[in-house]
C-alpha positions in Angstrom: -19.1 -11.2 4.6 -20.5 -7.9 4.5 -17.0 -5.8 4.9 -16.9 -1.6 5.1 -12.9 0.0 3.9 -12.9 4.3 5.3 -10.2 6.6 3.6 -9.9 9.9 3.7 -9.9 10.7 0.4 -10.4 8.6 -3.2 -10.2 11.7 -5.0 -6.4 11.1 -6.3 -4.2 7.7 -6.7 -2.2 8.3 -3.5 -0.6 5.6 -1.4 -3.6 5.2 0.8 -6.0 5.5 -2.1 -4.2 2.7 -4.0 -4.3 0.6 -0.8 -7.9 1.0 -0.5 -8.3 0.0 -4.2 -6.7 -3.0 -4.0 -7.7 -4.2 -0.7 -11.2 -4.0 -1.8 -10.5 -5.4 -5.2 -9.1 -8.3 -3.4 -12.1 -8.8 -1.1 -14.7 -8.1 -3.6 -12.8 -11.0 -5.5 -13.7 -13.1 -3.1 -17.2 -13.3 -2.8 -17.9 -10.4 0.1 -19.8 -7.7 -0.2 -18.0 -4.1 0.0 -18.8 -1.0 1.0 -16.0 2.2 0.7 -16.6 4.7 3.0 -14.6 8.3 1.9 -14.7 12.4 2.3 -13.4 13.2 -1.0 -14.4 10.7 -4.4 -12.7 10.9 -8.0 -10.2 9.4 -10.0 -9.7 5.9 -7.7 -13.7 5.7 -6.5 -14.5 5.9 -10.0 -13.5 2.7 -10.9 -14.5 0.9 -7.6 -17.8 1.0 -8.5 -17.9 -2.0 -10.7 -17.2 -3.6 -6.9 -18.4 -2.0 -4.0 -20.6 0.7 -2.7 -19.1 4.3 -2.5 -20.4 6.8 0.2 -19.5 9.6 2.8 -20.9 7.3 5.3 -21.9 3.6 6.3 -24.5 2.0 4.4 -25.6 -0.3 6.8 -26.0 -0.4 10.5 -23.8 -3.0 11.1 -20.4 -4.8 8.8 -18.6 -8.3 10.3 -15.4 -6.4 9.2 -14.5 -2.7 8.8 -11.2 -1.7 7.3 -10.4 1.8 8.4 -7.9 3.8 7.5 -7.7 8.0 8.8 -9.4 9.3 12.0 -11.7 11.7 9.8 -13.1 8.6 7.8 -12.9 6.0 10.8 -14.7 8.3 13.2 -18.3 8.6 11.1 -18.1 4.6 11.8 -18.7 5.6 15.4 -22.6 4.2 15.5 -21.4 1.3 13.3 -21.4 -2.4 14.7 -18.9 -4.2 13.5 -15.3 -5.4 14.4 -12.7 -2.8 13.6 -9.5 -2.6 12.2 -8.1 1.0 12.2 -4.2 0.7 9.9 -1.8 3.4 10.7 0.0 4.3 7.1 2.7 6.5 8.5 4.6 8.0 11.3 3.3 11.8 11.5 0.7 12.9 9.5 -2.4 13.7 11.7 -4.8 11.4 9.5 -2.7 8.3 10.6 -2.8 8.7 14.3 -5.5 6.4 15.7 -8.3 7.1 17.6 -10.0 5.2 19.9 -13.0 2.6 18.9 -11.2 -0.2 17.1 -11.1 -3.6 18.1 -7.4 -3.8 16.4 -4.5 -1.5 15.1 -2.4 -2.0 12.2 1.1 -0.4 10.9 2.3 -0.8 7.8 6.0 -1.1 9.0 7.4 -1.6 12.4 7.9 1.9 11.9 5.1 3.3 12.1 4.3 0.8 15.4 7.7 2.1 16.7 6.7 5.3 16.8 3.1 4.7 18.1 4.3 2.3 20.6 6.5 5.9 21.6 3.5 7.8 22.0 2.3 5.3 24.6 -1.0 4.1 22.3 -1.6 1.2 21.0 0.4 -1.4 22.8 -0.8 -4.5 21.0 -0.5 -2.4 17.8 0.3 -5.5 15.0 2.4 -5.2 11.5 1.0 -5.8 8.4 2.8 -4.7 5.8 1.8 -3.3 1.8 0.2 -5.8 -0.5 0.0 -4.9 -4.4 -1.4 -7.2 -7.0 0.9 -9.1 -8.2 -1.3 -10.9 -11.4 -1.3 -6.8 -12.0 1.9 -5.3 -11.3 4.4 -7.8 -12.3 7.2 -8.2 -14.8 7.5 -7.5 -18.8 8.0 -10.2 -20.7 10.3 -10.3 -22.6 11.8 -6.9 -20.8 13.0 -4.9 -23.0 16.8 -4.3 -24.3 17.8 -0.6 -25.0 20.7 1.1 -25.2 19.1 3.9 -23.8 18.1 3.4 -20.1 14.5 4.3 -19.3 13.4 5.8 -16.4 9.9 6.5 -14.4 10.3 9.1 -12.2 7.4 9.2 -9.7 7.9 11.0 -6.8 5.7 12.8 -4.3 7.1 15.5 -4.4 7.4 17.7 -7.5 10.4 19.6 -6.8 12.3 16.4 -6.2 10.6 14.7 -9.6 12.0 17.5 -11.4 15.7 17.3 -10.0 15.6 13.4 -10.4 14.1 14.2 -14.1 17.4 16.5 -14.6 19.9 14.1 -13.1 18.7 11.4 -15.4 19.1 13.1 -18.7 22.1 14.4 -18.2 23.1 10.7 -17.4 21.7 9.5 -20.4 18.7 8.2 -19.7 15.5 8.6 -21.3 12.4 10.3 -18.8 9.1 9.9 -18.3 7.2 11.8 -15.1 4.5 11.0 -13.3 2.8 12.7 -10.6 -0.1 11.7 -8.2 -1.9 15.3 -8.4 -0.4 17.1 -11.4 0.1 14.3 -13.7 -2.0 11.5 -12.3 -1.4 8.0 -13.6 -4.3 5.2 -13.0 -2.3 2.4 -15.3 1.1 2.7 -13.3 1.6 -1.2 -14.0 2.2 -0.9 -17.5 4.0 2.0 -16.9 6.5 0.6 -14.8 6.7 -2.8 -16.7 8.0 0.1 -19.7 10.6 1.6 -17.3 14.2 -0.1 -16.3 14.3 2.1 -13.1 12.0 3.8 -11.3 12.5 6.3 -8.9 10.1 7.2 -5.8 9.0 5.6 -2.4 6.5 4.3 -0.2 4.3 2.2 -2.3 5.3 3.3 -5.2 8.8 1.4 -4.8 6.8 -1.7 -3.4 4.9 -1.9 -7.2 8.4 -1.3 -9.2 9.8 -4.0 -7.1 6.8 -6.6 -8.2 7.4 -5.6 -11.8 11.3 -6.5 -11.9 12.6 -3.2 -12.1 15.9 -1.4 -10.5 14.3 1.0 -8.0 16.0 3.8 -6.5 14.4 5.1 -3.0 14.3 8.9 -3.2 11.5 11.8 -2.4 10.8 14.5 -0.8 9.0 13.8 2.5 9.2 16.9 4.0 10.9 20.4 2.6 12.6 21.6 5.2 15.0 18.6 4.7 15.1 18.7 1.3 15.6 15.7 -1.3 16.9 12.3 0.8 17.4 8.9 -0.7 18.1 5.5 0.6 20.0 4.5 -2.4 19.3 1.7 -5.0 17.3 -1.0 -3.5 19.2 -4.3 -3.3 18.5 -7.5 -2.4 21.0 -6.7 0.9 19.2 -3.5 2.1 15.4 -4.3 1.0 14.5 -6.0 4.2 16.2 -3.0 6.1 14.3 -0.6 4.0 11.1 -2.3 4.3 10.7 -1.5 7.9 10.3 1.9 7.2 7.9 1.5 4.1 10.7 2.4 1.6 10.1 5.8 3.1 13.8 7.9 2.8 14.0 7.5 6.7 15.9 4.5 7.0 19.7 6.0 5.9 18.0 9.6 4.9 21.2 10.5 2.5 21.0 14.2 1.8 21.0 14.1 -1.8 21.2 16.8 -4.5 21.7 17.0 -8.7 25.2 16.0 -8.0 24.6 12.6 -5.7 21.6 11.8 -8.2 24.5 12.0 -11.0 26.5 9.5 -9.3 23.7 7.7 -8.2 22.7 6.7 -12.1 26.5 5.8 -12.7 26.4 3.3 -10.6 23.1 2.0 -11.1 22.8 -2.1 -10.2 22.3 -4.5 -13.0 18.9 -6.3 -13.8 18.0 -9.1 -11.9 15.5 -11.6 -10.7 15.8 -11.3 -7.1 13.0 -7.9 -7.0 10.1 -10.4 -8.3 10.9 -13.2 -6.2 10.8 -10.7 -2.9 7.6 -9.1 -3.8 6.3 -12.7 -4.2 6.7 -13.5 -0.7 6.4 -10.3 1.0 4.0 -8.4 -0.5 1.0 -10.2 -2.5 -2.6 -8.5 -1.4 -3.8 -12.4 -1.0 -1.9 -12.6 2.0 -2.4 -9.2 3.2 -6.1 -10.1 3.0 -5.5 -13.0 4.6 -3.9 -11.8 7.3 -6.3 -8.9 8.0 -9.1 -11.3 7.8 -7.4 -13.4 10.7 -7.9 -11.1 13.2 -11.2 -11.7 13.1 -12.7 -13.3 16.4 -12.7 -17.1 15.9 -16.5 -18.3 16.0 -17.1 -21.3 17.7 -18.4 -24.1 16.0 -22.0 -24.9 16.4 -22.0 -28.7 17.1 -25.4 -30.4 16.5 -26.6 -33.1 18.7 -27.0 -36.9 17.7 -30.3 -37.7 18.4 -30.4 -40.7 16.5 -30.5 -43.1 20.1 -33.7 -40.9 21.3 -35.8 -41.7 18.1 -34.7 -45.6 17.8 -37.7 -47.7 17.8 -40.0 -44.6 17.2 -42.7 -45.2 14.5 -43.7 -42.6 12.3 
């Protein structure tokens, strides 16, 4: 199938960007043919091209599938045949409120439908939640026995990396930072297979997860509330947390240098159980899959049997 993906921007390795990477990895794997429409190119549609078509507008006049995600990107589809999927990666920011056009919307947790189903649009608005690759982002093996914990800190927002960065040396831990703008990572697998904790949200908790590690849910999301964690993940809370994207907002804890301290004393021990849930909840195969059934069922073309009108014809 010929199949068009819209984003905003490729320019960094955002949540959205890394969606729209491994979406159309997946796709691309497949056999179809991909097109990437976006407003901004760098560090992620640089190494698209090996797979798909990068432009700031659709390369052909019509796509059997088109992925869309922001209403700046999905909105140059407008002349564009094709059946539409416009996803919905978050609750507020302006870029994830649909517009009109699409055959189909998408959240990524029954959040984000919650609070579109509040603002009386979409009604039929489905869930389909993050997919990462898992033959990508999966566990170390061996993992690695230190007496010194390690940590990846890679949160959002800087001001929260850096109190999180703080908290954990003064706990004992070894630190390494990452940041999406400042001190963009495109490898993050290998990083986080290095790293016995990681710290951060969104997607970015979804990936630790897949690789085995400890994750503790904390960020930044917006400064007039300062720093707010949902705590370790644990195989108790995860399917709580999921529903809101591993986004802070389930629990929203207040949390400063000294709840981060305490938070690292009481860090969970290793386990098994964060593979095994990112196995059956978050693979990009069945995201794909799933996106790809909402496509309209054809019908099948049945060929006649004229064998009994030709019987006893010569040729």
């Amino acid at each position: 199938m010929k199949i068009l993906l819209t984003n905003q921007s490729l320019q960094y390795v955002g949540g959205t960007e890394k969606w729209t990477y491994t979406m159309a990895k997946c796709l691309a794997d497949r056999g179809h043919e991909i097109d990437v429409l976006t407003l901004m190119e760098g560090m992620t549609s640089e190494r698209m091209v090996s797979f798909a078509r990068i432009a700031d507008k659709p390369l052909r006049p019509e796509y059997d599938l088109i992925l869309a995600n922001h209403g700046t990107a999905f909105y140059r589809t407008r002349e564009t045949d094709g059946f539409k999927v416009f996803t919905s990666h978050g609750p507020t920011h302006r870029l994830e409120m649909p517009i009109g056009g699409a055959d189909v919307y998408v959240g990524v947790s029954k959040e984000v439908v919650s609070r579109r189903l509040s603002e009386g649009f979409p009604k039929d608005m489905l869930v389909i939640t993050n997919g990462v690759d898992l033959t990508d982002f999966r566990p170390p093996s061996p993992r690695p026995i230190r007496d010194v914990p390690h940590v990846l800190v890679a949160c959002k927002s800087a001001e929260a990396g850096n109190l999180v960065c703080a908290a954990a040396e003064a706990s004992g831990c070894t630190v390494e930072p990452v940041h999406y703008l400042s001190e963009p990572v495109w490898d993050m697998a290998a990083r986080m297979r290095g790293a016995d904790m990681v710290v951060g949200a969104g997607r970015t908790a979804i990936e630790a997860l897949a690789c085995g590690a400890n994750v503790l849910c904390y960020d930044m999301r917006s400064k007039p509330h300062g720093p707010r964690t949902d705590g370790w993940i644990t195989a108790v809370n995860v399917n709580h947390l999921a529903q809101v994207n591993f986004s802070t907002r389930a629990y929203g804890n207040v949390c400063d240098y000294a709840a981060l301290v305490k938070l690292f004393a009481t860090r969970p021990e290793s386990g098994t159980w964060q593979r095994a849930w990112a196995e059956e909840n978050a693979d990009i195969q069945t995201k794909a899959d799933a996106y790809l059934s909402l496509l309209p069922k054809q019908d099948p073309v049945i060929e006649p049997d004229l064998t009994a009108e030709y019987e006893g014809v010569s040729v």
